[in-house]
C-alpha positions as CSV (number, residue, x, y, z in Angstrom):
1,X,89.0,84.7,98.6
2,X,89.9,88.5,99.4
3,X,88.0,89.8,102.0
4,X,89.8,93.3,102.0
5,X,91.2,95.5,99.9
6,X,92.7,98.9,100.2
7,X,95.2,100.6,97.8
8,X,96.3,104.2,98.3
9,X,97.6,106.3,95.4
10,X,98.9,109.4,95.7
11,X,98.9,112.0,93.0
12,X,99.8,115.8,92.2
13,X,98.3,116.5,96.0
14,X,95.7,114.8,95.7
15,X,95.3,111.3,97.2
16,X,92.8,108.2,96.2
17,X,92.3,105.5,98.5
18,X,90.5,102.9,96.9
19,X,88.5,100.2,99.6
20,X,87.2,96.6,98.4
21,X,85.4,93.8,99.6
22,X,84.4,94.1,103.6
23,X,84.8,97.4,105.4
24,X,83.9,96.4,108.8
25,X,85.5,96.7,112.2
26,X,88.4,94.2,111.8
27,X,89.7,96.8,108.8
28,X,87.9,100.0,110.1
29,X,91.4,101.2,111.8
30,X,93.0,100.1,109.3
31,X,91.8,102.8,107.1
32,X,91.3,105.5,109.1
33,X,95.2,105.2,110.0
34,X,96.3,104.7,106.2
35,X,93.7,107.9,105.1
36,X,94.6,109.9,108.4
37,X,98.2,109.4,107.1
38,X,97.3,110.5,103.6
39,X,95.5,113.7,104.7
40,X,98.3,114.7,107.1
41,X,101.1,113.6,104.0
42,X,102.6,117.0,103.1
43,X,101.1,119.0,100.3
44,X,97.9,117.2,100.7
45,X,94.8,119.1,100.3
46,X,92.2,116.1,99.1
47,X,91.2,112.4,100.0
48,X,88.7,110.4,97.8
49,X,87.4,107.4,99.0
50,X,86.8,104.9,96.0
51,X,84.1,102.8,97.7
52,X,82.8,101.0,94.3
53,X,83.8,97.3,94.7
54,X,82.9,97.8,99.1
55,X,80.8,94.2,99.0
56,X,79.8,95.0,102.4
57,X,79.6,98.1,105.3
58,X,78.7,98.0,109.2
59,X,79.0,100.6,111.5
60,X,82.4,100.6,112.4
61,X,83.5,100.4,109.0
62,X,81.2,103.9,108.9
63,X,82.7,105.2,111.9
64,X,85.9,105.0,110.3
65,X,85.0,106.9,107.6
66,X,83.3,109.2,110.0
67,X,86.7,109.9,111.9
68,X,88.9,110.4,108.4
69,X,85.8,113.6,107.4
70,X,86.2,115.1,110.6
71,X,89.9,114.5,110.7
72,X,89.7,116.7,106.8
73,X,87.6,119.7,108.4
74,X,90.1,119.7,111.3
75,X,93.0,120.3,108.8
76,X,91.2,122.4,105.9
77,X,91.2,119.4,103.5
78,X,88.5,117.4,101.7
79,X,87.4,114.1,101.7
80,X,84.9,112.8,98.9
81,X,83.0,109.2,98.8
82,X,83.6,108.3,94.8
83,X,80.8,106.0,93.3
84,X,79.6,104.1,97.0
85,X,78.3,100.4,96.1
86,X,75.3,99.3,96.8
87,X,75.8,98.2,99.9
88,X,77.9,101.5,101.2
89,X,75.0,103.8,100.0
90,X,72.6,101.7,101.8
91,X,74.4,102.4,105.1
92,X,75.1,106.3,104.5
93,X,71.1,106.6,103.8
94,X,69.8,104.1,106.8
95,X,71.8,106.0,109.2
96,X,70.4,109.5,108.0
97,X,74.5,110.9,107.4
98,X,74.2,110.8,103.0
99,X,74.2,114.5,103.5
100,X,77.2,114.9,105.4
101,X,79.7,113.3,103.0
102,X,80.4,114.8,99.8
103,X,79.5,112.1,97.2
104,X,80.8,112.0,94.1
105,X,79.7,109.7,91.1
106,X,81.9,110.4,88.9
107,X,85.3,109.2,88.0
108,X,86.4,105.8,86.5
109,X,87.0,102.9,89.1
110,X,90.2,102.5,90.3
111,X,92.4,99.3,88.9
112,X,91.8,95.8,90.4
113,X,93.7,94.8,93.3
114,X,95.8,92.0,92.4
115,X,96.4,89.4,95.5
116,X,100.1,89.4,96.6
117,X,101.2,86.3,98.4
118,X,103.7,87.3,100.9
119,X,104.7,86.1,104.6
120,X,103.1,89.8,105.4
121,X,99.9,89.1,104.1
122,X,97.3,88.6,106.5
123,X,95.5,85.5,106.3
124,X,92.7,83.5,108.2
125,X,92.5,80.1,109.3
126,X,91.8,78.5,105.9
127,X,94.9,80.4,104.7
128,X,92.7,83.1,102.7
129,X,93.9,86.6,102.0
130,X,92.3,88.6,104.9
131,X,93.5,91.9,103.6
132,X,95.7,93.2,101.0
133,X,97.2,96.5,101.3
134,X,99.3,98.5,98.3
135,X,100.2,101.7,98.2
136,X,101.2,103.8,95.1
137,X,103.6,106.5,95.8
């Protein structure tokens, strides 16, 4: 069972960093560090944040994503939320911030992430993938 998923791709400037399964506060550094390393990347002017297979949010999972938008505005780049799940757009609207997040619902989802079994692949007691990370550079 994944629990986690993130995959980074990085094209003409622009990068797309694609979350699934839980975002919560055992990944929530976890992607501000792989998005904060994305925005600072040279030549990067754009993150997007594919949230359309996110299962489940919680508030440091938000606050993550909190940290990466004001991290943009402090270097003159843009971060979009692409097609939130369910269960992202429900936290953005309980906790009033829908409006400060540029939303977009457009764009096709990103490929599946495909498990990789590998003695660097975090795993919990049961010996399931905890979280899968891939990057496409």
């Amino acid at each position: 069972m994944l629990r986690f998923g993130m995959e980074l791709d990085l094209r003409d400037g622009d990068a797309v960093l694609a979350l699934a399964g839980e975002v919560d506060v055992a990944v929530a550094d976890m992607i501000f560090e792989r998005g904060s390393a994305s925005l600072l990347g040279p030549d990067r002017s754009s993150l997007v944040i594919d949230m359309s297979r996110v299962t489940f949010m919680d508030a440091a999972g938000l606050g993550g994503l909190i940290r990466l938008r004001n991290l943009a505005g402090d270097v003159g780049a843009t971060l979009t939320i692409r097609r939130p799940s369910r269960a992202a757009r429900r936290l953005f609207e309980l906790t009033r911030l829908t409006a400060s997040f540029a939303v977009s619902p457009l764009g096709t989802a990103s490929r599946p992430l495909t498990e990789v079994r590998t003695s660097a692949t975090p795993k919990d007691e049961e010996g399931d993938v905890v979280a899968w990370i891939a990057s496409a550079d």
